[in-house]
C-alpha positions in Angstrom: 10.4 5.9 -7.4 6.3 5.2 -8.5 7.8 2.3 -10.0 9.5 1.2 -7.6 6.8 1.2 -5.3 4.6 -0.9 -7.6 7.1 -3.8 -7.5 7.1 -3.8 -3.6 3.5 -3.9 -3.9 3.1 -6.2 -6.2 5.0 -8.8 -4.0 3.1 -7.9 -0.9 -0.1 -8.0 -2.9 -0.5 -12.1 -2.5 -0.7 -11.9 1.4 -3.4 -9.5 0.9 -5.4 -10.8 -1.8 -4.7 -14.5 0.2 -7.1 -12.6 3.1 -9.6 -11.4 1.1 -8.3 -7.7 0.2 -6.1 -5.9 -1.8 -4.0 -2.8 -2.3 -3.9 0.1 -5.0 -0.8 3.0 -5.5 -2.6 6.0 -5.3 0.3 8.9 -5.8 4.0 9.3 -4.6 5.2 12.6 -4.1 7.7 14.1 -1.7 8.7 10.7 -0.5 5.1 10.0 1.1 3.4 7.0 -0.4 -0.3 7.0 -0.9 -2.5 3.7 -1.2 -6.2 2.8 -1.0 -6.9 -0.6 0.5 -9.5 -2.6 -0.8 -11.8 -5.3 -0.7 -11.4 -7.0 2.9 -8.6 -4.6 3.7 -10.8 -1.7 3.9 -12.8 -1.0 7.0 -10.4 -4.2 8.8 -9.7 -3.5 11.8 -6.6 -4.7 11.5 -5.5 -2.7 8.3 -3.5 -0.2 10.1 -0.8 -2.8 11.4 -0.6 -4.3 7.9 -0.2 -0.7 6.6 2.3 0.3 8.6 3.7 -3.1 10.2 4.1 -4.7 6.8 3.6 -2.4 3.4 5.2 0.2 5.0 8.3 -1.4 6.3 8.5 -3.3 2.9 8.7 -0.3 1.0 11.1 1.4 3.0 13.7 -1.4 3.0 13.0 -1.2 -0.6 12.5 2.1 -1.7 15.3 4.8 -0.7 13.9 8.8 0.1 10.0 7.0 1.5 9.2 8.6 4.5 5.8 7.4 4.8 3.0 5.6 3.9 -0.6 6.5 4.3 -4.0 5.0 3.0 -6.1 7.2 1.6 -10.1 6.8 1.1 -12.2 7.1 -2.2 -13.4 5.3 -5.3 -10.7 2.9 -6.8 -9.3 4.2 -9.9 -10.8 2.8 -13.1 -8.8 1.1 -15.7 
């Protein structure tokens, strides 16, 4: 299911990135999805709608058993 996630991500990522911010897979478990948004993304005021108006929806069409998708705070993970 992570991977699946990633690819739905990964073609929602260029909208993002096109505004300035990105978006990071944190954990999946129990069918709740859990990203950090970054760059412009965090702090927006307008990061909720795209959470939940357009990642969210996009993984669930995708992504059988999601139930959610929440954003979660805290340092990005280092490569």
């Amino acid at each position: 299911m992570k991977e699946q996630v990633e690819e739905v991500l990964n073609k929602v990522r260029p909208s993002l990135v096109a505004d300035g911010g990105d978006i990071e897979l944190v954990d999946v478990k129990d069918g709740k999805v859990e990203v950090r948004l970054l760059g412009a993304c965090h702090g927006c005021p307008m990061s909720q709608m795209t959470l939940k108006a357009g990642v969210e929806r996009a993984i669930k069409a995708a992504v059988p058993g999601v139930t959610e998708v929440v954003a979660v705070s805290g340092l990005p993970n280092q490569v």
